[in-house]
N, C-alpha and C positions, 0 to 999 in steps of 0.2 A: 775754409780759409779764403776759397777766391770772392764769396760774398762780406768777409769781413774788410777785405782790399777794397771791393767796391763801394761797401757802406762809409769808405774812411776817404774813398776819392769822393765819393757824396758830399761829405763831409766839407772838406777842404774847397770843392766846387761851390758850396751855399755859402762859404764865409770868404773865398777868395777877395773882396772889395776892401776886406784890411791890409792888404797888402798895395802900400800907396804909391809904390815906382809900378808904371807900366809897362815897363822891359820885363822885371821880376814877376810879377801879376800873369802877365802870359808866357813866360818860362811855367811857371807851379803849375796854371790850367792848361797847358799842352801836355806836359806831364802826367797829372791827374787823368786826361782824357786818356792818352794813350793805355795807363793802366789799366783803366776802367775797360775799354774796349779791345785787351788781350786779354782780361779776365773773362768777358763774353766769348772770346772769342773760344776759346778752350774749353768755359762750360759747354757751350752747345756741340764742339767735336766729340766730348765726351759722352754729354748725357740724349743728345737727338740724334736721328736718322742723319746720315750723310746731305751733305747739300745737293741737291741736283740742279746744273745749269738749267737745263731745259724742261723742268718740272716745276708745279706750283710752290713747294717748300712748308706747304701747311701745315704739316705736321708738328706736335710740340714740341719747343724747345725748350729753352728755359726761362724763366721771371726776369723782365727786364725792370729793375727800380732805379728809377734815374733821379730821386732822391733823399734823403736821409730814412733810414726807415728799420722797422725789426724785421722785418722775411717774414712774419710770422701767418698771414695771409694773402700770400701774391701770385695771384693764376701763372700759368705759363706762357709765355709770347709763342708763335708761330718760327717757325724757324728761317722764314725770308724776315720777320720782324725782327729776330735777333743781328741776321746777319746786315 
């Protein structure tokens, strides 16, 4: 489910330029963003190693797609790349 939020804030972020007031335009894409990156944020607490402040963090995390896409082939980012 959290990758179908992110695919649909994808979504919304590659078509946001229909929307033609500029107040509303960055209302929707702060929105968007923030979902998007509580959705990251929760996968990688879930599915990687803890963060450690004073460690490299290389370890994998999860697929970061930061555009429209199926899942259906996306390595893992590192877990400093997610976060």
């Amino acid at each position: 489910q959290s990758y179908n939020a992110i695919n649909a804030t994808n979504n919304i972020l590659k078509a946001i330029d229909i929307i033609t007031d500029p107040a509303e335009r960055n209302l929707v894409k702060g929105e968007a963003l923030l979902i998007r990156g509580v959705c990251y944020f929760e996968l990688v607490r879930l599915f990687a190693q803890p963060f450690d402040a004073a460690g490299t963090n290389a370890g994998l995390g999860v697929p970061i797609v930061l555009e429209p896409h199926d899942f259906s082939e996306v390595e893992r980012a590192t877990i400093a790349e997610v976060y």
